[in-house]
N, CA and C atoms as a LAMMPS dump frame, in Angstrom:
ITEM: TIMESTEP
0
ITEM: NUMBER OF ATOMS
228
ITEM: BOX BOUNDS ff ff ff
-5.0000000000000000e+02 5.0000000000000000e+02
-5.0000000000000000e+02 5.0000000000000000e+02
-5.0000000000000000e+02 5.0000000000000000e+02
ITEM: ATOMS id mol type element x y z
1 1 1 N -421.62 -105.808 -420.569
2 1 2 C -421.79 -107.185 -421.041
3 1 3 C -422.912 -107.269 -422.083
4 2 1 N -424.007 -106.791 -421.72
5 2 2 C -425.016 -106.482 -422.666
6 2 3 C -424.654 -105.945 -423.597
7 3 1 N -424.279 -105.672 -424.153
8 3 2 C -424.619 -104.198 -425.213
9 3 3 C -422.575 -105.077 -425.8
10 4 1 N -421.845 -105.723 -425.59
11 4 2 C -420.881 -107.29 -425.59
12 4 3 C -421.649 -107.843 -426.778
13 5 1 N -422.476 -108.608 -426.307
14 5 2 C -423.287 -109.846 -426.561
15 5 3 C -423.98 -109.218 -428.027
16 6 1 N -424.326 -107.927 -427.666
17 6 2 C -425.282 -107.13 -428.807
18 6 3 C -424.557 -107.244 -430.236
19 7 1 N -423.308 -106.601 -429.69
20 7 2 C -422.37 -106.43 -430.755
21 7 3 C -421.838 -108.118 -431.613
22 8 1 N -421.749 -108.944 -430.651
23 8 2 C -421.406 -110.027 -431.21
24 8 3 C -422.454 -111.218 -431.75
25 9 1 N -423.598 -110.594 -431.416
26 9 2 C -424.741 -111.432 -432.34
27 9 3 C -424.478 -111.111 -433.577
28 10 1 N -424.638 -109.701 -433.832
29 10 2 C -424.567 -108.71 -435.079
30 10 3 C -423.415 -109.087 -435.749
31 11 1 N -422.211 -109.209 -435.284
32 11 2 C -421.107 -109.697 -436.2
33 11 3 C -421.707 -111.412 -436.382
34 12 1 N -422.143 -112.268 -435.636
35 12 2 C -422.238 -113.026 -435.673
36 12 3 C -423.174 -113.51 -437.286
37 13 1 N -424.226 -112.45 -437.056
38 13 2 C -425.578 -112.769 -438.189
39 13 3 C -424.338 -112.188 -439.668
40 14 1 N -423.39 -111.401 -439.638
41 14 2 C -422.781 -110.969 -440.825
42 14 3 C -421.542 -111.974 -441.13
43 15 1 N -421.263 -112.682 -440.415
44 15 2 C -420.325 -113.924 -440.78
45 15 3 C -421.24 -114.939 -441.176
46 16 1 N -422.482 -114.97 -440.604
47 16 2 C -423.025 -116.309 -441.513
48 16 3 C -423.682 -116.094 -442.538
49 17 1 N -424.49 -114.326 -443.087
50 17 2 C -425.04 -114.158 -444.428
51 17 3 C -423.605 -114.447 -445.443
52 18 1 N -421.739 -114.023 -445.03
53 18 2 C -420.871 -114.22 -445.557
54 18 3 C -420.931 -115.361 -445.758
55 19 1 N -420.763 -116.253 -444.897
56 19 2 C -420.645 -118.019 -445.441
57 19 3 C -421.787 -118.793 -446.04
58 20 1 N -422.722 -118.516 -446.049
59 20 2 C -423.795 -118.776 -446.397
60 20 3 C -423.507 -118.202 -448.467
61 21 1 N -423.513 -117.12 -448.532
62 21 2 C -422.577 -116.632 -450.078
63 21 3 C -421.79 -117.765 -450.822
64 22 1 N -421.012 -118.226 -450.121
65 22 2 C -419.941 -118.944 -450.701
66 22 3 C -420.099 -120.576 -450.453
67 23 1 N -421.523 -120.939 -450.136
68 23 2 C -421.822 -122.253 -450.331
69 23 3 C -421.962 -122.552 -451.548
70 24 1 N -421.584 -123.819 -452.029
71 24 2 C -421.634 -124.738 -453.399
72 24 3 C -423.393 -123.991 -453.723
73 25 1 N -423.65 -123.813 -455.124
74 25 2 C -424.448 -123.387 -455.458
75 25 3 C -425.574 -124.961 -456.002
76 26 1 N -425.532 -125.478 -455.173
77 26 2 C -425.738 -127.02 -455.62
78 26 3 C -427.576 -127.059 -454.386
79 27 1 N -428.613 -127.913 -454.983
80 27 2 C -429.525 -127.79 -454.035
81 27 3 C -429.303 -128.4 -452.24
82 28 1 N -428.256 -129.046 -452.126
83 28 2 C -427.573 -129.298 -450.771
84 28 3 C -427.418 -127.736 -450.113
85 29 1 N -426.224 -126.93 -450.929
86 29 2 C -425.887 -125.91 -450.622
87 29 3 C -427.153 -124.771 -450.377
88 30 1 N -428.144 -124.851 -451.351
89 30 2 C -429.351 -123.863 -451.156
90 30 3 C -430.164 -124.292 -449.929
91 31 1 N -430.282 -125.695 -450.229
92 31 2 C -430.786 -126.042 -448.592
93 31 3 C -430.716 -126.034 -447.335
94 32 1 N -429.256 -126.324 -447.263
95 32 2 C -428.439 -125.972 -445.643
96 32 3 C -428.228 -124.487 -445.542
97 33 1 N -427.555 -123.672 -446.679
98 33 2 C -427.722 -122.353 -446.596
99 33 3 C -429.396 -121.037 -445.993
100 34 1 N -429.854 -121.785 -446.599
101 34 2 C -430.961 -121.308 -446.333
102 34 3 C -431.7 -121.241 -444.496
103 35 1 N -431.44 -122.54 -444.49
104 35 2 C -431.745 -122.853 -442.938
105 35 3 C -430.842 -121.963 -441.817
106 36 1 N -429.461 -122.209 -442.467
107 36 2 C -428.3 -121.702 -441.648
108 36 3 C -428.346 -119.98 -441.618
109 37 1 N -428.887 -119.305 -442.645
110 37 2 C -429.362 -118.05 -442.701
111 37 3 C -430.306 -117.891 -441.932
112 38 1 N -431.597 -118.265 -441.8
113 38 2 C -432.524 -117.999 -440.963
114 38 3 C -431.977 -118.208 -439.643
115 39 1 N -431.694 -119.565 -438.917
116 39 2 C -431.357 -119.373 -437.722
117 39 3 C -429.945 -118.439 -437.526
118 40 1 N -428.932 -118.566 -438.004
119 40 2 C -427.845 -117.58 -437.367
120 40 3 C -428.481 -116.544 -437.359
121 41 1 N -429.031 -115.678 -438.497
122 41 2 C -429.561 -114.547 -438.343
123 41 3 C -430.39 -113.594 -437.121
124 42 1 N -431.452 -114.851 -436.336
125 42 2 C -432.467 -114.897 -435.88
126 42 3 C -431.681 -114.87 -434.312
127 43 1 N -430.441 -115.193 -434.233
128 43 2 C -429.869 -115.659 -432.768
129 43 3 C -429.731 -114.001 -432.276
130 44 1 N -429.578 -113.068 -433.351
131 44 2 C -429.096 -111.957 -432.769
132 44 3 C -430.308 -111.047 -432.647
133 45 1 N -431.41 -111.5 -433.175
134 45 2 C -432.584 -110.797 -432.864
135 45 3 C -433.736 -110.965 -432.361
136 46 1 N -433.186 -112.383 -431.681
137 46 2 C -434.434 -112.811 -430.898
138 46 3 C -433.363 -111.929 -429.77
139 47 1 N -432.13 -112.006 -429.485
140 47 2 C -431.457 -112.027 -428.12
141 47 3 C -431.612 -109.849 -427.774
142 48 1 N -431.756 -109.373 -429.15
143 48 2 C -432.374 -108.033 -428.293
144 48 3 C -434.379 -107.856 -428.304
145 49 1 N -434.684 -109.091 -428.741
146 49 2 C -436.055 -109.162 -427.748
147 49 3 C -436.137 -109.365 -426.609
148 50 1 N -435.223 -110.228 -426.095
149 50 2 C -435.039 -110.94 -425.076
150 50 3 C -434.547 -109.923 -423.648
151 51 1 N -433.731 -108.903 -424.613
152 51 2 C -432.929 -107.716 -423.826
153 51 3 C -434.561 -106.543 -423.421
154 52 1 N -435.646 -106.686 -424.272
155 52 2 C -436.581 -105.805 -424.043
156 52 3 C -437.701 -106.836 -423.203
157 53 1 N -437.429 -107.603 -422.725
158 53 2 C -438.753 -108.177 -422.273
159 53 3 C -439.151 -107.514 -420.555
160 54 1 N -440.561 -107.737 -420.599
161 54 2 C -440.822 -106.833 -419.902
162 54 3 C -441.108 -108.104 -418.331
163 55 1 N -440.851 -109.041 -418.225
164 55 2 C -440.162 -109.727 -416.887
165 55 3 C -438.978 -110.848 -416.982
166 56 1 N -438.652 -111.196 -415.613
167 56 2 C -437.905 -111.943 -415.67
168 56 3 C -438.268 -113.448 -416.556
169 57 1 N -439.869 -113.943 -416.105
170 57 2 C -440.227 -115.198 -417.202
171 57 3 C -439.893 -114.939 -418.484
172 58 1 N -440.559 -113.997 -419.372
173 58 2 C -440.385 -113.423 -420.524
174 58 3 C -438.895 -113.356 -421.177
175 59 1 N -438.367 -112.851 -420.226
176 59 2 C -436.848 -113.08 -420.714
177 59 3 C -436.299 -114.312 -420.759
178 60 1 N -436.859 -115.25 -419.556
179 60 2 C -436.279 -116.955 -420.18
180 60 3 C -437.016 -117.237 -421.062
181 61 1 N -437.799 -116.972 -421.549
182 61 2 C -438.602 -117.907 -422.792
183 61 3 C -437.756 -117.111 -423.857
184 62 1 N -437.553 -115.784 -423.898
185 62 2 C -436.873 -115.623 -425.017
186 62 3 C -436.02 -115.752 -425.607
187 63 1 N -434.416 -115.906 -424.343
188 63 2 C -433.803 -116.567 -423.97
189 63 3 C -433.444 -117.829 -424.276
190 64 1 N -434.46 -118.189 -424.207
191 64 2 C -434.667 -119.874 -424.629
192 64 3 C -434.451 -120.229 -426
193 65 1 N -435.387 -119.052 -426.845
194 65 2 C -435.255 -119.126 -428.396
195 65 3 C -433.631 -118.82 -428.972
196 66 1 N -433.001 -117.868 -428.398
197 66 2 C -432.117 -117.827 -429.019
198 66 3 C -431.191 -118.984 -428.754
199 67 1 N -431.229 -119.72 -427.621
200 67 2 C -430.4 -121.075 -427.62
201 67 3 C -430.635 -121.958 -428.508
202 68 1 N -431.992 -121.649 -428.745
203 68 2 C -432.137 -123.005 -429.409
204 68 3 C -432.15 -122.433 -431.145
205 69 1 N -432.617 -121.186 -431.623
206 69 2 C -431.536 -120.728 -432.507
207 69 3 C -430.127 -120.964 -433.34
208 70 1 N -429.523 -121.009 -431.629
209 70 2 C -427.815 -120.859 -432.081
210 70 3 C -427.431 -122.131 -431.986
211 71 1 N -428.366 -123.346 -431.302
212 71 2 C -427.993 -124.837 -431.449
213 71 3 C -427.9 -125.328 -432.846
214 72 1 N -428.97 -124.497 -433.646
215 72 2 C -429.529 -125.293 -435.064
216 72 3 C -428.283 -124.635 -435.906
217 73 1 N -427.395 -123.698 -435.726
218 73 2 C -426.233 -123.159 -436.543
219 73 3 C -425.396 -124.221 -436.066
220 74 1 N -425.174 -124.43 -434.809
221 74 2 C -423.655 -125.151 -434.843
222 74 3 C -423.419 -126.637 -435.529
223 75 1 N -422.842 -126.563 -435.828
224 75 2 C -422.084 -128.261 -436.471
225 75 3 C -421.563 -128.981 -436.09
226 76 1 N -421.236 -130.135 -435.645
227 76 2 C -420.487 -130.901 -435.332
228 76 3 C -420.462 -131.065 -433.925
């Protein structure tokens, strides 16, 4: 399941540097792009910090980040 999740952050962060590419080159587009790069990106690498933390607290706080990460990507 782990090592699941690993793989699908990673595709995850390479579908959104892709869509992020093909936004309107307009300052809307640089703006939301930009944001939407940092957090998608960030969901898959906070979540193998999260995989190294050294207790169970540690792992919910890190845990935590990547939810709230992957909240700021979704839409609608």
């Amino acid at each position: 399941m782990k090592n699941d999740l690993k793989g699908r952050t990673k595709k995850f962060a390479i579908d959104i540097i892709r869509f992020v590419r093909i936004l309107p080159k307009s300052d809307e587009g640089y703006i939301l792009g930009k944001q939407l790069l940092r957090s998608g990106t960030s969901v898959g690498a906070n979540y193998r910090a999260a995989c190294k933390a050294k207790s169970t607290a540690d792992f919910i706080n890190k845990i935590t980040i990547v939810e709230e990460e992957a909240d700021e990507v979704v839409i609608g």
